[in-house]
N, C-alpha and C positions, 0 to 999 in steps of 0.2 A: 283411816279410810272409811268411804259413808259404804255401811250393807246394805244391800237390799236383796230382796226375793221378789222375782218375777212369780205372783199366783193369780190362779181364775177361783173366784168367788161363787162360794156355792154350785160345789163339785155336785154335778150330778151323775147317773148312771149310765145316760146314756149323750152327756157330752160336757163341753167346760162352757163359762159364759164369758164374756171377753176378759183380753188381759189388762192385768194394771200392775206397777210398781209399786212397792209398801215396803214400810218400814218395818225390822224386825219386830219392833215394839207392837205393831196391828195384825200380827198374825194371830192372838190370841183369842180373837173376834171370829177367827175360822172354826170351822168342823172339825171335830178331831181327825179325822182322815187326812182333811184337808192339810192341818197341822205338821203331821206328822208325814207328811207326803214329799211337803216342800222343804222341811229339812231335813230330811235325809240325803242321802247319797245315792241318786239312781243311776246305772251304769247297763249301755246298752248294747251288749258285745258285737253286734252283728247288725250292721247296715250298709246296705250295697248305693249310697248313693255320691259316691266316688264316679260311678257310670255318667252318673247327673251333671261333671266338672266337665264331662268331654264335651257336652254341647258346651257352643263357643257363649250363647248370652245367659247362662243359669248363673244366678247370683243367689247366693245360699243367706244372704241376710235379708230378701227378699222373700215376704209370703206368698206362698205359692198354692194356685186352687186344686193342684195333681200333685202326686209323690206322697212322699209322708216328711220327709225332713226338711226342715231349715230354722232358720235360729227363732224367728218369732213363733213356730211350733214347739221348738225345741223348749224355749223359755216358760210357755204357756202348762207345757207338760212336765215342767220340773226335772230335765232329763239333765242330770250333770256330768255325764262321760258318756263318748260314743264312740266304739271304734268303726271305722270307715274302710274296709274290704278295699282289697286291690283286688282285682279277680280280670283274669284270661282265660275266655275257653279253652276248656283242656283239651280241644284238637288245635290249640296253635301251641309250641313245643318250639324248641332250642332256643338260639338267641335271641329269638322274636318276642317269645313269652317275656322274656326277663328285660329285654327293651322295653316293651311296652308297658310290663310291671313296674318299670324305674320312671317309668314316664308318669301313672296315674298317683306315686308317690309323692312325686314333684308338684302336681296338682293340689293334693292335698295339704303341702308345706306353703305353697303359695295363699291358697287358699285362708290358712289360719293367720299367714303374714298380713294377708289383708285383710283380717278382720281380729288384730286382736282386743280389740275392747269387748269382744265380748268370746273370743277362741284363744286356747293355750292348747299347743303339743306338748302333752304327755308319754312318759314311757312307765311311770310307776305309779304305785297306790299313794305315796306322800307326794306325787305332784299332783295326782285327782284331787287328796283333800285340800292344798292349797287351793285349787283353783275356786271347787267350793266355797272356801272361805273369801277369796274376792269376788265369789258372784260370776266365776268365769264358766264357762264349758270345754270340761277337756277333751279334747282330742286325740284317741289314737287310733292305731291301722293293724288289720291283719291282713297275709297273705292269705287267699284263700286257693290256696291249691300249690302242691310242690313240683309239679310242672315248671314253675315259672323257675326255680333255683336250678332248670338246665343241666341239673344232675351235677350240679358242682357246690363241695360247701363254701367255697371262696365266693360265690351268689349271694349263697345264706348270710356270711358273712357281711355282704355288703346291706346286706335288706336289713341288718340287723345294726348296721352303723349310722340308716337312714330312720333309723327308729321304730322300726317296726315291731309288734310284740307276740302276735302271733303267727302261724302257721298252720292251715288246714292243708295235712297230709295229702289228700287228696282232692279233686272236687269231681264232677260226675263219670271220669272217665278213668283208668288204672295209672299209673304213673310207672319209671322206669325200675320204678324199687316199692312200690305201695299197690295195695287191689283197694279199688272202690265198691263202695256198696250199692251200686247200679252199674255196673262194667262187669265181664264174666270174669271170674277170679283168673290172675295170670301166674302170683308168685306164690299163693298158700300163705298172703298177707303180707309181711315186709321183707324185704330181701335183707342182708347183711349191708348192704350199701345204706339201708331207708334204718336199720339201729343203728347206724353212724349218723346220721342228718339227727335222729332223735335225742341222742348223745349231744351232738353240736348244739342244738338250738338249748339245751339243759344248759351246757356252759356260757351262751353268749344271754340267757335270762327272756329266750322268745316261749311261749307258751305252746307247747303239744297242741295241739285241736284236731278233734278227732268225729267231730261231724263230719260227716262226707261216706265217711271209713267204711269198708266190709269188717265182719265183727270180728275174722280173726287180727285182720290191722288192728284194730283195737286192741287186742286182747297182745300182739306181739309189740306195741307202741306202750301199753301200760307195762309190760314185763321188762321195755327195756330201759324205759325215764326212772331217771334219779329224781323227779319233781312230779307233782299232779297235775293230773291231764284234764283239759277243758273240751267242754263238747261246748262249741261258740251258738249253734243254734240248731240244737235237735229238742225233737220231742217225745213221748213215751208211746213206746211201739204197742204197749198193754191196751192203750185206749183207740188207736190210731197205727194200723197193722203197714206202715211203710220202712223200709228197706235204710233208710235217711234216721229213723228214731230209732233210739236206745230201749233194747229188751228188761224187764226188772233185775234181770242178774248183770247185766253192764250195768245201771246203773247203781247196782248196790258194790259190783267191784269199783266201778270210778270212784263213789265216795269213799272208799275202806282205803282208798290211797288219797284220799283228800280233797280228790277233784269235786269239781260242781259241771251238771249238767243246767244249760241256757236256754229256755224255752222257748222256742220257737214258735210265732204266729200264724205260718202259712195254713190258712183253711185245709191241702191235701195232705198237711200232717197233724192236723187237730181232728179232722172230722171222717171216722171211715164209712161214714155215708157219703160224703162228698166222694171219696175216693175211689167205693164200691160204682157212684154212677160216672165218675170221669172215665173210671177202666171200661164200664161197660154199652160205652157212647162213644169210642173213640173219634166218630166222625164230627162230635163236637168239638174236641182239640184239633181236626183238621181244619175245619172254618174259619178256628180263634185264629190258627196259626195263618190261613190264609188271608185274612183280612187285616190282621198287624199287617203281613209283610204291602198286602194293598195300599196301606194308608203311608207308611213307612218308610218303604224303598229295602234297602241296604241296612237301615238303621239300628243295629243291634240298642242300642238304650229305648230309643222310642219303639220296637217292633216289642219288647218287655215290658211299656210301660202300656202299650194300647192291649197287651194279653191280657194283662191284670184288669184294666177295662172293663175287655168284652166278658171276662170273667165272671166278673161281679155284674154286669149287665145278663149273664144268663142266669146268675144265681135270682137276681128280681125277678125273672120271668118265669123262673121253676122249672127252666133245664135242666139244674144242678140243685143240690137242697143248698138252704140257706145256712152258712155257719155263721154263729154269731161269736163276740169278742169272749163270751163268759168262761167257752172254753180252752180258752189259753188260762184259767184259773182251776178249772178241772185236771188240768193239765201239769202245775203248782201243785195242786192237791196229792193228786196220785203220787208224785214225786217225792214230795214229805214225806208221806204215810211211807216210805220205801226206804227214804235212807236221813228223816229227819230237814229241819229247814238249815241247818249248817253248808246242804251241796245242792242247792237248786238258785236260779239267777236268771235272764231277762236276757236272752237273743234273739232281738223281734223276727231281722230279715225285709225292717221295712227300705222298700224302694225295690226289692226284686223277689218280692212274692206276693200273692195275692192275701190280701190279710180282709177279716173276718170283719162283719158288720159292727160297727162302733170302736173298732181299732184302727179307725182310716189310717191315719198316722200319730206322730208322736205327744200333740196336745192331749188324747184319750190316755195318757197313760194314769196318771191319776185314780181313774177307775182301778185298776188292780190292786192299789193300796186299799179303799175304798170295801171293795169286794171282799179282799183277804181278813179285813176287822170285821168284814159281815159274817163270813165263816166263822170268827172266833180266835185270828190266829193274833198273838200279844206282839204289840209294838216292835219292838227290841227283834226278833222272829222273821216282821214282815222288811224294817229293818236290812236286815241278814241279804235278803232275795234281792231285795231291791239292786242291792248295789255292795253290801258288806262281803258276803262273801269272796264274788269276784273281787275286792282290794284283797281282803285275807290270801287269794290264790296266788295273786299276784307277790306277794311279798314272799311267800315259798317258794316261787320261781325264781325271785331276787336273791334269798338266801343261796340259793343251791347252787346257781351262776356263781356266786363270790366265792362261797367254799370250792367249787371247781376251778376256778382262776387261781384261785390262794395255793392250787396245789400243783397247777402248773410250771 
């Protein structure tokens, strides 16, 4: 079968130069960065632009001047697995949620039906490297929020026969058995129902995810998985004081169980400057919010994507201060120094957050490899972040499913 690697040539810092196709053999004419970029494994736990299949004409092999993802981005930024968020406000609850859950899954499947020359659905670390190795991009999904399982594991069950790999316990609201960490606590963290769901998703091989989470979820979700827990797209509370990121002692417990924490992009969990004047301006989020919904109508996808907009249109005008992409590698940084580069890994969030100057979307990713050999960190290391870890987790989640079926 002929290889090839989609690279942009002469990576620079603050963006790619157009894409071309080459042959393995001319990669050695690149930048060591660059090199070492495009063949690795880069794996992006966390992208909401599933939202982006419900408009009826988005064609995801189509490049596109808004959003952050689709394939000629995708290719351009060396991005070789992406999971793709199901997500239902967690004020829509019972059969609704899990309808329309089954519905943005179906999306999804169709989606890579129709584009597999360059998409495969994945559910594991040896079908990511396969894909890899024919130049494909994998494909998988998580739940983000257990709302949608209806409070039934025969749900979980079925999200889990549709290939789904993860679950975020929560997402900004409490759930019937989980408190969130932006909801007022209702259970003192998981109820007895929410370590049965956690139990379950351990045996059918779905992955814990614990972004979302109030810390004692956390802390009652780690005590009760037989497997490591993934945070798909938090950031470090040390640098960036929000409710959403992990404290230094979360994340040195997640690692001491195996887990890896996934860094998250969004400017209001990188930067607590941005964060200090978004809390203390709130009539600036009244505007955003009122002028999405002006342009918008009804449109939950477009009323999110004109927010991130006007967002970034007030961060150029010095509204808001300017975050730039460098600290999503500050963010890397602290994380290492805490629990080593074996538990840290890549949950942008792009498509439903506002992301930082020079991480428009997914062609900038590059940069990070780039950065991280500027810092000093060795190959093998960066490596790791990019995309190794998250397969290593993955395969511990695989393990632990089959030794619990085997004992069934």
């Amino acid at each position: 079968m002929r290889r090839y690697l989609w690279l942009a040539l002469g990576i620079l810092l603050g963006g790619t130069v157009p894409l071309l196709a080459l042959d393995n053999a001319t990669t050695k004419n690149l930048s060591p960065a660059a090199r070492l970029h495009f063949s690795s494994i880069v794996v992006d736990t966390h992208d909401d632009t599933t939202q982006r299949l419900l408009e009826p004409h988005f064609d995801i092999a189509a490049r596109h001047a808004d959003g952050s993802i689709d394939i000629p981005r995708m290719r351009q930024g060396g991005l070789s697995a992406i999971f793709f968020s199901i997500w239902i406000s967690g004020k829509v609850t019972g059969p609704e949620a899990t309808e329309r859950a089954l519905h943005q899954i179906s999306l999804v499947r169709q989606m890579v039906a129709s584009h597999s020359n360059d998409l495969v659905l994945c559910t594991t670390a040896s079908c990511i490297r396969q894909a890899k190795a024919e130049s494909k991009i994998a494909v998988l999904m998580g739940v983000e929020g257990g709302h949608m399982i209806d409070d039934s594991l025969a749900n979980l069950d079925k999200f889990a026969a549709l290939d789904v790999r993860y679950m975020t316990l929560t997402h900004m609201v409490n759930t019937d058995w989980a408190d969130s960490s932006t909801d007022k606590p209702a259970h003192n963290g998981l109820t007895d129902f929410g370590k049965q769901v956690v139990l379950e998703m351990n045996r059918l091989g779905i992955m814990v995810d614990i972004s979302h989470v109030s810390d004692k979820t956390f802390y009652d979700a780690l005590a009760a998985s037989k497997a490591p827990l993934i945070a798909s797209h938090s950031s470090c509370r040390a640098l960036c004081n929000a409710p959403r990121n992990m404290t230094d002692q979360m994340i040195l417990d997640l690692a001491a169980k195996g887990g890896v924490i996934q860094i998250n992009y969004h400017v209001g969990f990188l930067d607590q400057k941005f964060r200090d004047a978004d809390a203390g301006k709130p009539e600036l989020g009244k505007q955003i919010e009122t002028a999405a919904k002006s342009r918008c109508g009804d449109d939950d996808t477009c009323q999110l994507i004109e927010s991130e907009k006007i967002t970034r249109e007030y961060m150029e005008e010095g509204k808001y201060p300017r975050v730039e992409w460098t600290e999503i590698v500050d963010h890397i940084d602290h994380a290492v120094r805490l629990v080593g580069p074996d538990h840290v890994g890549l949950g942008s969030d792009f498509d439903g957050a506002v992301m930082p100057f020079g991480m428009e979307d997914a062609s900038h990713l590059p940069q990070i490899t780039e950065a991280l050999l500027a810092r000093g960190y060795k190959p093998e290391d960066i490596q790791k972040i990019l995309g190794g870890n998250t397969l290593r987790l993955m395969e511990q989640v695989e393990a632990v499913s089959q030794q619990m079926k085997g004992h069934s």
